[in-house]
Every structure is written in C-alpha cells, then in structure tokens.
N, C-alpha and C positions, 0 to 999 in steps of 0.2 A: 288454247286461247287464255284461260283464267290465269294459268301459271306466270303466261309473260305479262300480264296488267297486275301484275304485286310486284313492288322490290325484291330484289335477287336474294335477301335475307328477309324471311316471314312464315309467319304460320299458314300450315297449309292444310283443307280437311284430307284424314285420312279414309273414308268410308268403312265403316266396318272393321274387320279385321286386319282387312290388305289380303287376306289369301285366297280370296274367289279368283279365280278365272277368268281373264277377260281375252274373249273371243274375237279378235279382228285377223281378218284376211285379206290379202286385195282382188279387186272384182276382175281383172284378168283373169286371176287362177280361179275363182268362180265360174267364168265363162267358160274357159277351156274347158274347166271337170263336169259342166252343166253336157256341151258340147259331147262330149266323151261319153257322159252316161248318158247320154241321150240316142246314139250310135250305136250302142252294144246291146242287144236282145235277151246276153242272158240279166237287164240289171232290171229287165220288166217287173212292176211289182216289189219292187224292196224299197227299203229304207237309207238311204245315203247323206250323211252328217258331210257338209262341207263346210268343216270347222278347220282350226289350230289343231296338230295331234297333240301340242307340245304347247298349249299357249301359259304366257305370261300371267303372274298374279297381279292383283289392282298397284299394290304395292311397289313388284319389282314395275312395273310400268312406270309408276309416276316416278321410281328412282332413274329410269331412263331418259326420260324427260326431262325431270330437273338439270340433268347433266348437259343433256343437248341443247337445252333453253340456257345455261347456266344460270342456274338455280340453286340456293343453298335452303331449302325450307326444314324449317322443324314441323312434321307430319302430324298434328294433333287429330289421335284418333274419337270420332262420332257418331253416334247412331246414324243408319240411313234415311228415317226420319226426321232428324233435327237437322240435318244439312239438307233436306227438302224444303224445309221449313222455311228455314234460312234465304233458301233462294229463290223463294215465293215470293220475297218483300223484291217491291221494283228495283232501287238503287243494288241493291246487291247484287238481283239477274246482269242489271246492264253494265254494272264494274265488270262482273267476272265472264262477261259471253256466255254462260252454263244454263241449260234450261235445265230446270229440276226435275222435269222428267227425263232423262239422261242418268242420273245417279243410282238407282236401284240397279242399273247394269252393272256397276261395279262394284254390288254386295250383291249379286243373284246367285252365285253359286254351281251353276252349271255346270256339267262335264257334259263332251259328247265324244263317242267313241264312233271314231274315225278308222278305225280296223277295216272294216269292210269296204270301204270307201277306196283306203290307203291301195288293198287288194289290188282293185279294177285301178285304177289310177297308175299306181309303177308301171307297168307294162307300154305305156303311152309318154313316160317319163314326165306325167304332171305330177306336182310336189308343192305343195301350201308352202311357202319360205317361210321361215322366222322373222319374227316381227323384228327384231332386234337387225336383221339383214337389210332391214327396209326404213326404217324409221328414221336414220338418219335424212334420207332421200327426202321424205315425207315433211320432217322440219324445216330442209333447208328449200323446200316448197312454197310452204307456209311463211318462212320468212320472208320469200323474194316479194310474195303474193301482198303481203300484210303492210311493206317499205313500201310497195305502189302504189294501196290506196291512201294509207296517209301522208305519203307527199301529194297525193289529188287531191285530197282533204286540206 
C-alpha cells in the first residue's frame, strides 16, 4: 500500500540494512503442513518452523515490488526507530497505509530452520513456494481489490 500512494519516482524508507529475512508464506501451505503434522505421530513433541527455507531479504522484497507496482524509488536507508517515529505522526500513518508497528519485522533478523520440517513435509509433497512464485498473483489482487473501492469511493 505505502509504495503505490507516492509517485512512481521517490524516496523510499529502506529499514535497516535490507538484509533481514522476511518471512511470508501463504496460509494454505500453512494449513496443509499444520494438517500433515498433525496426522503423523512420530511429529509428537517437536518443534516444526513453518517458515520460507529460502525467504527473501527486506531489500530484495521491496525491489520486487517496486517493479510489480512500477516503481522507481531511491531506497534511503534508516534506523528502525526513526521510521517508527516517523510513522507515529497521524498524516504520515494515513498517507502511507503502514502501521508502525509493522516495521521492526523488517529489521528483526530472524532465521528459522525449516530442515526438519522440510523432512516430514516431502513425503506428502507440501512445499512453501517462493515468494517470488506468488507475488505477482498477490499484486494483481490487490490491484483489482484497491480499483473497486475507489471507484465506490
């Protein structure tokens, strides 16, 4: 949302470095592997990551984005507290759609290791796709989604 309410040439925050990990998967393949390890007795008692094995940094993300939104932004990187800051003050939340609590997830840093997981999973043939497999789908969602309520508006 924040990326298509600026002109297609603008600054845009970078959070952090850009190379944390951001973790998005879609809630089918969550069900399924929820569904799966929930069925199988030897998964009693463990610990199962249903993460990305493979996910995207904050960085390469918003460069996917910008692309699919067509977007040409110059990424000005900033602490993750001053872009909280930032988007504390009302006008700025409601320009850019972004609650500031949302921002620290892409400077958090995380890995999670999906090995085990991957393990019990092949065998049933579930597989987290790549983000990149899907996002396209995702925006031209969002778009159709976004053209219906401002022509209702």
């Amino acid at each position: 949302e924040a990326m298509s309410r600026l002109p297609r040439r603008f600054l845009f925050p970078r959070v952090g470095t850009g190379q944390s990990p951001v973790n998005l998967v879609p809630v089918d393949f969550v069900a399924r592997a929820l569904a799966r390890l929930a069925a199988a007795p030897e998964t009693a008692g463990r610990c199962y990551h249903l993460a990305d094995p493979a996910p995207l940094t904050a960085g390469e993300l918003q460069r996917h984005l910008m692309r699919l939104l067509d977007r040409r932004f110059l990424l000005l990187p900033l602490p993750t507290g001053l872009v909280r800051r930032f988007l504390r003050r009302g006008p700025v939340a409601r320009l850019l759609g972004l609650p500031p609590e949302a921002i620290p997830y892409f400077d958090y840093g995380a890995w999670f290791d999906t090995t085990q997981t991957q393990a019990v999973l092949v065998e049933s043939g579930i597989a987290c796709p790549r983000v990149t497999d899907y996002l396209p789908m995702l925006v031209k969602a969002w778009k159709k989604r976004r053209a219906g309520i401002l022509r209702r508006a």
